[in-house]
PDB file with one MODEL, atoms N, CA, C and O in Angstrom:
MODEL        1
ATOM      1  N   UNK A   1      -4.850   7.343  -3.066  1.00  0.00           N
ATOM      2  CA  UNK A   1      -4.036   8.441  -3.540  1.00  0.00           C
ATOM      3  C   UNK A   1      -3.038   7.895  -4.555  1.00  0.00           C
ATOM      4  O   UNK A   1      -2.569   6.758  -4.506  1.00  0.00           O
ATOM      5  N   UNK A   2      -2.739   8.874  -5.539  1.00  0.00           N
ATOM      6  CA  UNK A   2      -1.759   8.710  -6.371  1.00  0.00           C
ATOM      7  C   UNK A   2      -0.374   8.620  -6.291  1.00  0.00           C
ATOM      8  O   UNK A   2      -0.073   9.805  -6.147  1.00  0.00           O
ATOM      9  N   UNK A   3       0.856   7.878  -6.290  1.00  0.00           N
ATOM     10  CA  UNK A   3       2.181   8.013  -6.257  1.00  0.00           C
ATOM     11  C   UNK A   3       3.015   7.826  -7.329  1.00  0.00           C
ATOM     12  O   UNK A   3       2.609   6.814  -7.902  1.00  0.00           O
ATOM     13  N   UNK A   4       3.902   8.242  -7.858  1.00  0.00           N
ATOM     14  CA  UNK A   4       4.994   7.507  -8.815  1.00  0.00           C
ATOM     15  C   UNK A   4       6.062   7.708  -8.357  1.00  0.00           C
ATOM     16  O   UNK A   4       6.427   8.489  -7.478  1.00  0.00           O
ATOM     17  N   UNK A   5       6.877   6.609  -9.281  1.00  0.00           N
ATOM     18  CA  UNK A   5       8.279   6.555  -8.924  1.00  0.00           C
ATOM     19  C   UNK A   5       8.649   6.153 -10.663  1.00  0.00           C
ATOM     20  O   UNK A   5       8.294   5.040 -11.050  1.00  0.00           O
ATOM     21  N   UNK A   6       9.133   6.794 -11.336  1.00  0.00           N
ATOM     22  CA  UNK A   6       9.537   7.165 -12.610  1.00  0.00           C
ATOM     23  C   UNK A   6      10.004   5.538 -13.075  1.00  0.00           C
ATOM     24  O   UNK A   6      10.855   4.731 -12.700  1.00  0.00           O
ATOM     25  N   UNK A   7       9.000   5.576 -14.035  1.00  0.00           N
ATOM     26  CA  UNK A   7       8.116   5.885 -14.500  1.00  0.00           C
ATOM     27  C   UNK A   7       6.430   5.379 -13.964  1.00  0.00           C
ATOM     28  O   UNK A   7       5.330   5.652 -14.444  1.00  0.00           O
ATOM     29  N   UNK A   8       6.780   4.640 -12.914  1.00  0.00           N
ATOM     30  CA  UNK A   8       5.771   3.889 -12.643  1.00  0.00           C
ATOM     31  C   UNK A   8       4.558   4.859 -11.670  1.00  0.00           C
ATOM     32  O   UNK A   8       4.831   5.675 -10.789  1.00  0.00           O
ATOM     33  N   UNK A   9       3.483   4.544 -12.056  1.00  0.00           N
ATOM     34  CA  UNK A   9       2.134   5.016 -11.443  1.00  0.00           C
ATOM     35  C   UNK A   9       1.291   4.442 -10.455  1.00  0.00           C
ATOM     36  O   UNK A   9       0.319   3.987 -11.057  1.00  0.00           O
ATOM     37  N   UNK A  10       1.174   4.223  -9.144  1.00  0.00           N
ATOM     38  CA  UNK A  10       0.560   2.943  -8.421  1.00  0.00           C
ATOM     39  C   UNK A  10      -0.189   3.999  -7.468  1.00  0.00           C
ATOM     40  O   UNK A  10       0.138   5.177  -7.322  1.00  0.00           O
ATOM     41  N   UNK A  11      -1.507   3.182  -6.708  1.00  0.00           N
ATOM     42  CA  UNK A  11      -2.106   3.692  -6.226  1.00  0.00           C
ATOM     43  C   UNK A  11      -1.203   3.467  -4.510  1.00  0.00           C
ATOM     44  O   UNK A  11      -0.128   2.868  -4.522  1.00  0.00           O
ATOM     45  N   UNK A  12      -1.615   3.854  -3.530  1.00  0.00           N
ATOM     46  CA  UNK A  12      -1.151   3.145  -2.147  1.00  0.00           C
ATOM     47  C   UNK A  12      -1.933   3.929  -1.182  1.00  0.00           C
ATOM     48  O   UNK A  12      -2.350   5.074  -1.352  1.00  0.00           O
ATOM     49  N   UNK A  13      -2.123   2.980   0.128  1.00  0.00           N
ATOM     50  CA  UNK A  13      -2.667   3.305   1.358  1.00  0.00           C
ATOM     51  C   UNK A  13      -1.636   3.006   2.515  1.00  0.00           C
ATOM     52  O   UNK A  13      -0.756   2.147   2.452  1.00  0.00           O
ATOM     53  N   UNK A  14      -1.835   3.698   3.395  1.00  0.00           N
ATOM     54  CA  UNK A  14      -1.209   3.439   4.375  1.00  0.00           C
ATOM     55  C   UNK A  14      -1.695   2.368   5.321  1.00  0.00           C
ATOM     56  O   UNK A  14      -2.875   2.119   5.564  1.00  0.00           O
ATOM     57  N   UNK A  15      -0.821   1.873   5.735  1.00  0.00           N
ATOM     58  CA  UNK A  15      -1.981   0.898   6.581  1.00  0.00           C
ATOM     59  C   UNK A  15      -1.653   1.567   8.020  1.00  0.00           C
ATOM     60  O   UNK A  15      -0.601   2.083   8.396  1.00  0.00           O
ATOM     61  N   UNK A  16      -2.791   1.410   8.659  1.00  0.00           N
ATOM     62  CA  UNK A  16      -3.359   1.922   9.978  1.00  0.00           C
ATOM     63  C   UNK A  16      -3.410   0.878  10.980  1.00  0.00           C
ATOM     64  O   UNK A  16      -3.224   1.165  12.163  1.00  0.00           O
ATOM     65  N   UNK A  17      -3.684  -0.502  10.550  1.00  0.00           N
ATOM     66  CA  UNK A  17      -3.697  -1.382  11.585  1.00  0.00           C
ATOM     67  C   UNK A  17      -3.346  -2.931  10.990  1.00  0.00           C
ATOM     68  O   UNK A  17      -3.227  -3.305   9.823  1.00  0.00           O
ATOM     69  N   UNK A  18      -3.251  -3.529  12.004  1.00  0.00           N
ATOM     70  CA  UNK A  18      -2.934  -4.995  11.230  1.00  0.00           C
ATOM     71  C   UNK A  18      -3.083  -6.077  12.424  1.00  0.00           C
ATOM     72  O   UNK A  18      -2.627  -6.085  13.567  1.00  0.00           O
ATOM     73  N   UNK A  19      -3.990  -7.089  11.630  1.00  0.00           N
ATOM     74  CA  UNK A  19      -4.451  -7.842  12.575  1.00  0.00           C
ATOM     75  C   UNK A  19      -3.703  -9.470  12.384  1.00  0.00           C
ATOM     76  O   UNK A  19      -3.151  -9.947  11.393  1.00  0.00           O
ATOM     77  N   UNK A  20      -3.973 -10.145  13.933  1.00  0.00           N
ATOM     78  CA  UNK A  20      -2.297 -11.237  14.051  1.00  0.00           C
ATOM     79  C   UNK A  20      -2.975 -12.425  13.296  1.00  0.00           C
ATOM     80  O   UNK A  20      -4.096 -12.907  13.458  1.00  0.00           O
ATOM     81  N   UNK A  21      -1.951 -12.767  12.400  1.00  0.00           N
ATOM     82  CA  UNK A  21      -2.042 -14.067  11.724  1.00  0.00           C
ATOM     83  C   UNK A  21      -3.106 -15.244  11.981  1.00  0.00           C
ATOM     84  O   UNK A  21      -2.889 -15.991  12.935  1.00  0.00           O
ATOM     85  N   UNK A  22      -4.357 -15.473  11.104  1.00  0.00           N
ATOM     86  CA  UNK A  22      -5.690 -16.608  10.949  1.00  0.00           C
ATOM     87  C   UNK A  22      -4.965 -17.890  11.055  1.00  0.00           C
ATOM     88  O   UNK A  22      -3.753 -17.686  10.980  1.00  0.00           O
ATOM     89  N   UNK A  23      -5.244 -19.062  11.193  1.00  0.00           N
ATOM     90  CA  UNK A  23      -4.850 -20.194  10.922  1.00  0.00           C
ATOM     91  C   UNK A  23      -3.798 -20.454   9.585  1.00  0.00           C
ATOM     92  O   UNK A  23      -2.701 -20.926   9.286  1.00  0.00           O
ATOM     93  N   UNK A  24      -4.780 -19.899   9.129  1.00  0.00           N
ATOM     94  CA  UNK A  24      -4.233 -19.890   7.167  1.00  0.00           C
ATOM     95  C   UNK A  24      -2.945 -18.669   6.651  1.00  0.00           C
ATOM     96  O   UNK A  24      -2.473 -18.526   5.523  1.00  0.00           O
ATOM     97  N   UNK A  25      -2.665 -18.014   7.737  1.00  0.00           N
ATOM     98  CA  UNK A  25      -1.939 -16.964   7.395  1.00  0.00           C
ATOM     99  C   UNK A  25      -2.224 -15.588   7.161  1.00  0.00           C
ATOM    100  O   UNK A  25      -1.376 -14.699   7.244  1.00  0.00           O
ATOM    101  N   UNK A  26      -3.616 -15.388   6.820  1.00  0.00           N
ATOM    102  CA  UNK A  26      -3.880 -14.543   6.316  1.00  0.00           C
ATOM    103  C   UNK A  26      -4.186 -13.142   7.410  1.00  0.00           C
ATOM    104  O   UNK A  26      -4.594 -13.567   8.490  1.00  0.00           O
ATOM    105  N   UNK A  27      -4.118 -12.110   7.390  1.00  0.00           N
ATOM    106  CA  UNK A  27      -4.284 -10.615   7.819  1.00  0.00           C
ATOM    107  C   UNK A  27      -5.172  -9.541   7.917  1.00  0.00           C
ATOM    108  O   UNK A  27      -5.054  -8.951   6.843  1.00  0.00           O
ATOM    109  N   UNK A  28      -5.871  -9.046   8.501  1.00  0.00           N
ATOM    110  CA  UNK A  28      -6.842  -8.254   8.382  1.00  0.00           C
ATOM    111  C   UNK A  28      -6.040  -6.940   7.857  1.00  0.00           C
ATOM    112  O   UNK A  28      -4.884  -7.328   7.687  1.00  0.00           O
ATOM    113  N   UNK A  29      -6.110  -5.859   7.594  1.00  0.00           N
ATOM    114  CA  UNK A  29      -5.451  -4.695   7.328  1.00  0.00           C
ATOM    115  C   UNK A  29      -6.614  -3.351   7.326  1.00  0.00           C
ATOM    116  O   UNK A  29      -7.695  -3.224   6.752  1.00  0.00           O
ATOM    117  N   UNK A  30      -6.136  -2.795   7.892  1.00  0.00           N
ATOM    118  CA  UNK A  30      -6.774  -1.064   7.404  1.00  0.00           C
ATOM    119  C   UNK A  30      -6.220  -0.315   7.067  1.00  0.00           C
ATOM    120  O   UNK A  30      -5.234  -0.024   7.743  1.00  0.00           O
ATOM    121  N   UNK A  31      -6.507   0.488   5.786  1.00  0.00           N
ATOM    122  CA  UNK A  31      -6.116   1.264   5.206  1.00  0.00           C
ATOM    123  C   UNK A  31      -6.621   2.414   5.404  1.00  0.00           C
ATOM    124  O   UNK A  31      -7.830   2.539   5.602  1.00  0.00           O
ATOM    125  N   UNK A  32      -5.579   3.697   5.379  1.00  0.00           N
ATOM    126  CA  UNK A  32      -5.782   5.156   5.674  1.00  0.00           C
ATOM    127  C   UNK A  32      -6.877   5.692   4.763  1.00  0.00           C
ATOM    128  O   UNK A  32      -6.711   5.621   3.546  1.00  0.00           O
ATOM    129  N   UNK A  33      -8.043   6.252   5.297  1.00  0.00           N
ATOM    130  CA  UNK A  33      -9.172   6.688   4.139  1.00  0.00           C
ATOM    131  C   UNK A  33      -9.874   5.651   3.802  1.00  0.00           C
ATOM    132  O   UNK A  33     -10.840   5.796   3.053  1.00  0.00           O
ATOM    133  N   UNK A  34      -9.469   4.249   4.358  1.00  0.00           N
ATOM    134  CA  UNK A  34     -10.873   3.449   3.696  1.00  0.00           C
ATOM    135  C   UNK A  34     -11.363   2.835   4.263  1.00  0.00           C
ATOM    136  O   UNK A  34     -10.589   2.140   4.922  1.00  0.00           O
ATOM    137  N   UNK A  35     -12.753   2.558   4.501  1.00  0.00           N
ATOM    138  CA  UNK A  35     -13.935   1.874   5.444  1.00  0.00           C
ATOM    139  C   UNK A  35     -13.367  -0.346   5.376  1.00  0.00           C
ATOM    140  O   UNK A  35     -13.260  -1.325   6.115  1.00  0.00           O
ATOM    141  N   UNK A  36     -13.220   0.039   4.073  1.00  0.00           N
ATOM    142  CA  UNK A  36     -13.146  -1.923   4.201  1.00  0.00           C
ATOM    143  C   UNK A  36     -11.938  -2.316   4.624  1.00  0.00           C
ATOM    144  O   UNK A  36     -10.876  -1.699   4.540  1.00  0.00           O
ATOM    145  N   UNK A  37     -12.252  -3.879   5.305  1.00  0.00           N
ATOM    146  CA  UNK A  37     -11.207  -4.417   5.662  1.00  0.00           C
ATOM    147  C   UNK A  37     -10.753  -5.346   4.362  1.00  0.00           C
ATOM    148  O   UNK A  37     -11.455  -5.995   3.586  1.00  0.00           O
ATOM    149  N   UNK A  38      -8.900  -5.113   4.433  1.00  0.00           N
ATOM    150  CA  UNK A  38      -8.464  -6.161   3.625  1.00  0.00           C
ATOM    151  C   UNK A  38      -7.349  -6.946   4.207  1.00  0.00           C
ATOM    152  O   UNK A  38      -6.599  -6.841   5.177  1.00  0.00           O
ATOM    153  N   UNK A  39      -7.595  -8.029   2.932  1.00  0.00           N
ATOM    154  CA  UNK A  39      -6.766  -9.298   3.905  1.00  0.00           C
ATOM    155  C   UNK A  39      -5.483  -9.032   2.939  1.00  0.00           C
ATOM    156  O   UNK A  39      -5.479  -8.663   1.765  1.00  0.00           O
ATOM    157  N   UNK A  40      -4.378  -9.340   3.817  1.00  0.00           N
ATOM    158  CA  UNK A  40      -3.076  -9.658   2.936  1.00  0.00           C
ATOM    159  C   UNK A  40      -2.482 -11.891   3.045  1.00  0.00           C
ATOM    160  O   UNK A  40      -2.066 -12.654   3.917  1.00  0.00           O
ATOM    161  N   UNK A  41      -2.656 -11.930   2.326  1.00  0.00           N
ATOM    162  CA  UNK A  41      -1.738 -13.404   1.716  1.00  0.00           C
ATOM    163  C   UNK A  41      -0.731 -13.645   2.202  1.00  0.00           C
ATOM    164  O   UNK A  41       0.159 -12.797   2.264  1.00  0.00           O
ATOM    165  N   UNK A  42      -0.590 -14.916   2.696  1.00  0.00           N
ATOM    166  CA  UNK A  42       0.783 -15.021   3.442  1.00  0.00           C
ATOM    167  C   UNK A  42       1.721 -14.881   2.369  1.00  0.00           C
ATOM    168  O   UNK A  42       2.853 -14.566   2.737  1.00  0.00           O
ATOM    169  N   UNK A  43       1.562 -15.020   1.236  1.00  0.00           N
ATOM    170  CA  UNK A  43       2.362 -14.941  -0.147  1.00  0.00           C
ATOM    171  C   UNK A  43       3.156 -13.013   0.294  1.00  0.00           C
ATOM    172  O   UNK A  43       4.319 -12.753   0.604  1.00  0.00           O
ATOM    173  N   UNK A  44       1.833 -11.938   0.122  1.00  0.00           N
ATOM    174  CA  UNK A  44       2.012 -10.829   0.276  1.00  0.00           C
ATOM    175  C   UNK A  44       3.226 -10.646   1.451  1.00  0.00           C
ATOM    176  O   UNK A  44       4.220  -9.962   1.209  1.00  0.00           O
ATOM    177  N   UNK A  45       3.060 -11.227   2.550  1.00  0.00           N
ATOM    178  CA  UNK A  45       3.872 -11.109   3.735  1.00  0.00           C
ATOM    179  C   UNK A  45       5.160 -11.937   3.789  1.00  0.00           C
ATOM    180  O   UNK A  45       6.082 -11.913   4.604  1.00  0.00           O
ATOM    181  N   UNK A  46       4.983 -12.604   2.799  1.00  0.00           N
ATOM    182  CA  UNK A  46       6.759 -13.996   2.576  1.00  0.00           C
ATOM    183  C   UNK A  46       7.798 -13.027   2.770  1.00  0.00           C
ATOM    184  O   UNK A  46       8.693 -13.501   3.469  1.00  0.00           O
ATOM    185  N   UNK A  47       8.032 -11.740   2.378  1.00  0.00           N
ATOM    186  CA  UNK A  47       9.226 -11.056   1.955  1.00  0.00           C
ATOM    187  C   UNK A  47       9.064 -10.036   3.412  1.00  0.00           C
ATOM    188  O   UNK A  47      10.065  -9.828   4.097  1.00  0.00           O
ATOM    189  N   UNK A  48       8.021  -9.575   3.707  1.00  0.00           N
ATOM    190  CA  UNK A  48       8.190  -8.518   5.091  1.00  0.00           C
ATOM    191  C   UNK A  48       6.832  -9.214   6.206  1.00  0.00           C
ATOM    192  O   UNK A  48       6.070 -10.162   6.009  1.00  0.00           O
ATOM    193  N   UNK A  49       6.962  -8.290   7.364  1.00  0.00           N
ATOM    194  CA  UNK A  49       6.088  -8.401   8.298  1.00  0.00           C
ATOM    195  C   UNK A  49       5.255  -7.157   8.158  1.00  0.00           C
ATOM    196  O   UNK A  49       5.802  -6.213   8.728  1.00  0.00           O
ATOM    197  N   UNK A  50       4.051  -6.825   7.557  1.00  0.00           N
ATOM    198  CA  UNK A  50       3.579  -5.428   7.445  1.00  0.00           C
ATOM    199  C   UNK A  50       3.102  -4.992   9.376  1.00  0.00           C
ATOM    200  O   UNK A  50       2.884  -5.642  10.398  1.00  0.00           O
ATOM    201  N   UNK A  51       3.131  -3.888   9.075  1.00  0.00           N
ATOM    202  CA  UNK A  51       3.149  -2.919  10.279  1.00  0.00           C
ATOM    203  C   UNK A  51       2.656  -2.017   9.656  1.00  0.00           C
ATOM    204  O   UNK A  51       2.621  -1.841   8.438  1.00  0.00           O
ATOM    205  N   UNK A  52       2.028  -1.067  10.957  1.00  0.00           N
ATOM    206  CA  UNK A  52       1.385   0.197  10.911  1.00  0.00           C
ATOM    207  C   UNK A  52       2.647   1.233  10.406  1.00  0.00           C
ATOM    208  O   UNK A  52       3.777   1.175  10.890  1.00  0.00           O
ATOM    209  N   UNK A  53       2.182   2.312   9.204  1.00  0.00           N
ATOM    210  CA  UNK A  53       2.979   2.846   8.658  1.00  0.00           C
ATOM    211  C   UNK A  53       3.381   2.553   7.470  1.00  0.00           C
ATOM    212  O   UNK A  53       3.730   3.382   6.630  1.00  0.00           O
ATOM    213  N   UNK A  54       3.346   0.878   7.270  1.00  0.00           N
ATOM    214  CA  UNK A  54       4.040   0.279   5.750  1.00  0.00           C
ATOM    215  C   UNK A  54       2.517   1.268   4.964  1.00  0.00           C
ATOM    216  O   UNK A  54       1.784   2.198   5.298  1.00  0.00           O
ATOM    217  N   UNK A  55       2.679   0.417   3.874  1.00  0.00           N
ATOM    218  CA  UNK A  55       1.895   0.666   2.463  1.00  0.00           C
ATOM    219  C   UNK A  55       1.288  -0.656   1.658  1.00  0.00           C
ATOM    220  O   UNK A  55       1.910  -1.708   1.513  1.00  0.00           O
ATOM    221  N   UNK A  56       0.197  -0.440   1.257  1.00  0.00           N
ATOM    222  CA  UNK A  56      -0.774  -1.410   0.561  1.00  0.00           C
ATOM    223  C   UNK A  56      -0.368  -0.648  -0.484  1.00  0.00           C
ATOM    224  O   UNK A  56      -0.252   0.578  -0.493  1.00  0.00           O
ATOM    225  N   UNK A  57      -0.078  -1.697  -1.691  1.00  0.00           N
ATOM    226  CA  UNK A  57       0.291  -0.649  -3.066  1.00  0.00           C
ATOM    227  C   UNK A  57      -0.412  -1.875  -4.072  1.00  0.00           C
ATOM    228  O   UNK A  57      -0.417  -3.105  -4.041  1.00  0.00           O
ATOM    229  N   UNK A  58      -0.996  -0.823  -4.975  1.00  0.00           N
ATOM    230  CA  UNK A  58      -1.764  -1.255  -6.234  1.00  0.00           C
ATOM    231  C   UNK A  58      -1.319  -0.868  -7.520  1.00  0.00           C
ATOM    232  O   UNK A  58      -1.258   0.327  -7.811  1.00  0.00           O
ATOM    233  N   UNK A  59      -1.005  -1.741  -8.306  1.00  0.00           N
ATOM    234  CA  UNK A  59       0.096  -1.393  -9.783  1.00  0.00           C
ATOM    235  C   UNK A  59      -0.950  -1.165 -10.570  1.00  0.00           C
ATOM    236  O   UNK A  59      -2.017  -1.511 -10.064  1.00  0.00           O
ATOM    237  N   UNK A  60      -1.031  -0.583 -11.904  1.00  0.00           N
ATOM    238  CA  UNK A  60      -2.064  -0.356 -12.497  1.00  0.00           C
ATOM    239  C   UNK A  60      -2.300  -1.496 -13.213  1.00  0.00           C
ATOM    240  O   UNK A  60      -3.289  -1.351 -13.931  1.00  0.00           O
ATOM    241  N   UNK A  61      -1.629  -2.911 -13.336  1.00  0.00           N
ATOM    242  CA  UNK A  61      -2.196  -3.975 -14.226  1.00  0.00           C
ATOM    243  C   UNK A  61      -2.756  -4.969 -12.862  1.00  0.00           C
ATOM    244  O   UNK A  61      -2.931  -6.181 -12.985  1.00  0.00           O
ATOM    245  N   UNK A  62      -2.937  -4.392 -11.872  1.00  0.00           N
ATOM    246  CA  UNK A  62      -3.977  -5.045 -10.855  1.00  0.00           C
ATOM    247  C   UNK A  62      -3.006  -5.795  -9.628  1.00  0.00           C
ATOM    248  O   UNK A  62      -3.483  -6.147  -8.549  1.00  0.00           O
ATOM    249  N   UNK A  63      -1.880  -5.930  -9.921  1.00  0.00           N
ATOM    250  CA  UNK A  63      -1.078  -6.889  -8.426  1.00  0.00           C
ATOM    251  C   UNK A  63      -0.550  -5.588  -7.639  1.00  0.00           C
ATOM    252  O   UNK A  63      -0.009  -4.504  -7.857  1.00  0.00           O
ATOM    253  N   UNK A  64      -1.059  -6.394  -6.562  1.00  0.00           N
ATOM    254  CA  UNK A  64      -1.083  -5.822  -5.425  1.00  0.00           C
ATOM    255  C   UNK A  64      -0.392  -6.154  -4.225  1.00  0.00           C
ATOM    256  O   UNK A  64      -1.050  -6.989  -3.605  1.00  0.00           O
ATOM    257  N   UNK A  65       0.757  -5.817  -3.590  1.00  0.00           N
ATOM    258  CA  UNK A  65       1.615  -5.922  -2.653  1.00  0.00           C
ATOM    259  C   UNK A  65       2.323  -5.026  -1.806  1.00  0.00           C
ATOM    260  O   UNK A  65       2.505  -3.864  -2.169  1.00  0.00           O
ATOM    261  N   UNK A  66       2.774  -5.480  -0.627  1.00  0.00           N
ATOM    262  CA  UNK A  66       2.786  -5.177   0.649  1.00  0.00           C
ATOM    263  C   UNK A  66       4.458  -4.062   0.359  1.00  0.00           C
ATOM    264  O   UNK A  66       5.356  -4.211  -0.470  1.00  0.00           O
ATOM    265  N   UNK A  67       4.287  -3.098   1.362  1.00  0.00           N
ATOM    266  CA  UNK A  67       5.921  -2.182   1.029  1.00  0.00           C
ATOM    267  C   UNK A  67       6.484  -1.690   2.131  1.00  0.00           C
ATOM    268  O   UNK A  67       5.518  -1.233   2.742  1.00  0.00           O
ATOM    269  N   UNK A  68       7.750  -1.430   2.983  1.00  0.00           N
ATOM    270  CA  UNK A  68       8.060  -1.263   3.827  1.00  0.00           C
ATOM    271  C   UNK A  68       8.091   0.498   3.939  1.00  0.00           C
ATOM    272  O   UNK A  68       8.852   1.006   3.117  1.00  0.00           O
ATOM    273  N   UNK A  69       7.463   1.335   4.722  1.00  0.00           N
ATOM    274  CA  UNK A  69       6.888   2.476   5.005  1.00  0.00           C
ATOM    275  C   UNK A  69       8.214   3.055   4.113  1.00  0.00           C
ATOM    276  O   UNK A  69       8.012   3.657   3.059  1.00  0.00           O
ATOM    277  N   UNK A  70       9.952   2.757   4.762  1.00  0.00           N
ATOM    278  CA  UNK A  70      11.228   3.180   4.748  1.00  0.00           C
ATOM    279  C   UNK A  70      11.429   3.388   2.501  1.00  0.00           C
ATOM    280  O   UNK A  70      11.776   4.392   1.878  1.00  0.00           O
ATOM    281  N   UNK A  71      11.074   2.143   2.014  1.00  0.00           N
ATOM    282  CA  UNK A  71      11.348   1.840   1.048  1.00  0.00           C
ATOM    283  C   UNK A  71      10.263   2.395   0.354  1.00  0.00           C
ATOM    284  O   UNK A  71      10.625   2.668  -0.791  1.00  0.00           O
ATOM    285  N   UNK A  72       8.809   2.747   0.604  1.00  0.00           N
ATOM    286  CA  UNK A  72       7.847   3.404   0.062  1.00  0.00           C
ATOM    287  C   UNK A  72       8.598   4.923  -0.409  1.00  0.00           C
ATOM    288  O   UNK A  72       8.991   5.380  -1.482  1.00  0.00           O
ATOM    289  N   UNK A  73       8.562   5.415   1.004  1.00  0.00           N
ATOM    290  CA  UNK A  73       8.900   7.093   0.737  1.00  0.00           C
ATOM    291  C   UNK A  73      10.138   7.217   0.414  1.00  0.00           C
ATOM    292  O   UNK A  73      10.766   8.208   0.787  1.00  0.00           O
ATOM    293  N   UNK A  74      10.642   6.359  -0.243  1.00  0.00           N
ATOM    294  CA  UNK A  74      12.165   6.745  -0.694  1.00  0.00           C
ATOM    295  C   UNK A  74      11.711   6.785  -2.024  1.00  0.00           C
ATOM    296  O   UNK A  74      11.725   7.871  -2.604  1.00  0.00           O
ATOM    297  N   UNK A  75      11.322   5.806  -2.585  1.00  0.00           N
ATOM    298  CA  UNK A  75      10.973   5.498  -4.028  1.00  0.00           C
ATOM    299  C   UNK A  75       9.848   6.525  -4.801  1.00  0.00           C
ATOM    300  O   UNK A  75       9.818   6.870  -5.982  1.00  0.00           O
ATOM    301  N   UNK A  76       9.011   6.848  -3.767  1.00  0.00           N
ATOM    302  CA  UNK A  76       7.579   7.189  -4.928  1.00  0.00           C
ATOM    303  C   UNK A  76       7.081   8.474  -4.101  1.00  0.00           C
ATOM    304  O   UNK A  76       7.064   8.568  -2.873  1.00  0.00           O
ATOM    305  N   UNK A  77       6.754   9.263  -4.860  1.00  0.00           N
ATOM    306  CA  UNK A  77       6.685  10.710  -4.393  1.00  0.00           C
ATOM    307  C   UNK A  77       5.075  11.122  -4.998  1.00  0.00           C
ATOM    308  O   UNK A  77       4.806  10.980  -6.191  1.00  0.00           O
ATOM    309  N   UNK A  78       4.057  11.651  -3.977  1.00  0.00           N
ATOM    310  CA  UNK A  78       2.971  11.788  -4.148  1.00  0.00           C
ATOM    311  C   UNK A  78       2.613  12.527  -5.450  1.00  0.00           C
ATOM    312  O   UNK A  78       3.578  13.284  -5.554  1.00  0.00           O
ATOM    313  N   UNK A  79       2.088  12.689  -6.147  1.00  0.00           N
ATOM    314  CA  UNK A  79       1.157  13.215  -7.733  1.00  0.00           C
ATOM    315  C   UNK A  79       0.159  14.462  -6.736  1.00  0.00           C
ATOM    316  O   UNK A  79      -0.656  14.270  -5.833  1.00  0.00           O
ATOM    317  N   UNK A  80       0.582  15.550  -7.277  1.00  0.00           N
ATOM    318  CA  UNK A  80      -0.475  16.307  -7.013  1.00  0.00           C
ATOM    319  C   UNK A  80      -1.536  16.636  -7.660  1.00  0.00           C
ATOM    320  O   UNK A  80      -1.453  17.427  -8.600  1.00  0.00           O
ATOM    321  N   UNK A  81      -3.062  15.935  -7.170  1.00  0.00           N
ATOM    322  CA  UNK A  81      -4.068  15.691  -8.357  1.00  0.00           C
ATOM    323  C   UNK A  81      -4.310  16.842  -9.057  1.00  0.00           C
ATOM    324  O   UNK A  81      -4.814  16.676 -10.168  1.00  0.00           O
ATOM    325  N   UNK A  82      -4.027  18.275  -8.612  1.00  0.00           N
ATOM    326  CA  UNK A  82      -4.635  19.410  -9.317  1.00  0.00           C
ATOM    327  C   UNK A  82      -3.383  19.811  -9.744  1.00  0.00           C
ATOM    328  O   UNK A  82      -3.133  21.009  -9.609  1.00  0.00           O
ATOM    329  N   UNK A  83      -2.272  18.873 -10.378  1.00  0.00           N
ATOM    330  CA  UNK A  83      -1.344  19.772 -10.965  1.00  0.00           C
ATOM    331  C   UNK A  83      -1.303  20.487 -12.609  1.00  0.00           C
ATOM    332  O   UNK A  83      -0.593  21.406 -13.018  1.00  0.00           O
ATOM    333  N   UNK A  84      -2.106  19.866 -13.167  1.00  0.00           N
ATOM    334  CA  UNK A  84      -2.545  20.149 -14.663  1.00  0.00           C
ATOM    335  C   UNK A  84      -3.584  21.176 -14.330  1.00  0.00           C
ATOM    336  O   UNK A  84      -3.807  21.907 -15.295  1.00  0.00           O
ATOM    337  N   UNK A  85      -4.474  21.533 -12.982  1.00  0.00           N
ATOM    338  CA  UNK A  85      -5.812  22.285 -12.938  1.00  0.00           C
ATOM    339  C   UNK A  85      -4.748  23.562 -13.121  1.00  0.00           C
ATOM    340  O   UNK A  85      -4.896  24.314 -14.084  1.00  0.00           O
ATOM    341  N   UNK A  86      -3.661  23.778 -12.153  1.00  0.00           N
ATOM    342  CA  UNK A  86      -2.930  24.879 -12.063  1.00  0.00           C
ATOM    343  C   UNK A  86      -2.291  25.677 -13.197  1.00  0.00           C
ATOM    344  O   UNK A  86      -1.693  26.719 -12.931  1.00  0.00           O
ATOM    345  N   UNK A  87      -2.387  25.251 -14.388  1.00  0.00           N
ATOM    346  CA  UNK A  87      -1.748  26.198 -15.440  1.00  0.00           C
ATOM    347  C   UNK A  87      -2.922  26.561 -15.832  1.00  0.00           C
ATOM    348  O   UNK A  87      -3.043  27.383 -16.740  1.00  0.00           O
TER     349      UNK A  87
ENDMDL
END
């Protein structure tokens, strides 16, 4: 799904689940609406602990990082895809 936060455009998922730290650091994750599993980077996790509720967020020049649920929905407010269908 689509979000912005003026001016910025990023995609995001919710994450649904999160699985406990590999040897290497790394995370299983599920995202709301999507079949694959993804891993988050202990890099991704240096700054928070993701939890069910945070956000997987995707910038449109491709980096991709972890967001605290609180600090998501403050900042970026959903795009309604059929808002141009409506005039």
């Amino acid at each position: 799904m689509k979000y912005q936060a003026n001016p910025v455009i990023v995609d995001a998922f919710k994450i649904v689940s999160v699985g406990a730290p590999d040897p290497l650091g790394m995370r299983s994750i599920r995202l709301d609406g999507r079949e694959s599993i993804y891993v988050a980077t202990p890099e991704m996790c240096a700054r928070m602990e993701p939890s069910v509720g945070d956000y997987w967020v995707i910038q449109s020049d491709g980096y991709i990082y972890l967001n605290p649920k609180e600090v998501f929905e403050r900042k970026y407010h959903l795009i309604e895809e059929n808002a141009s269908a409506a005039t």
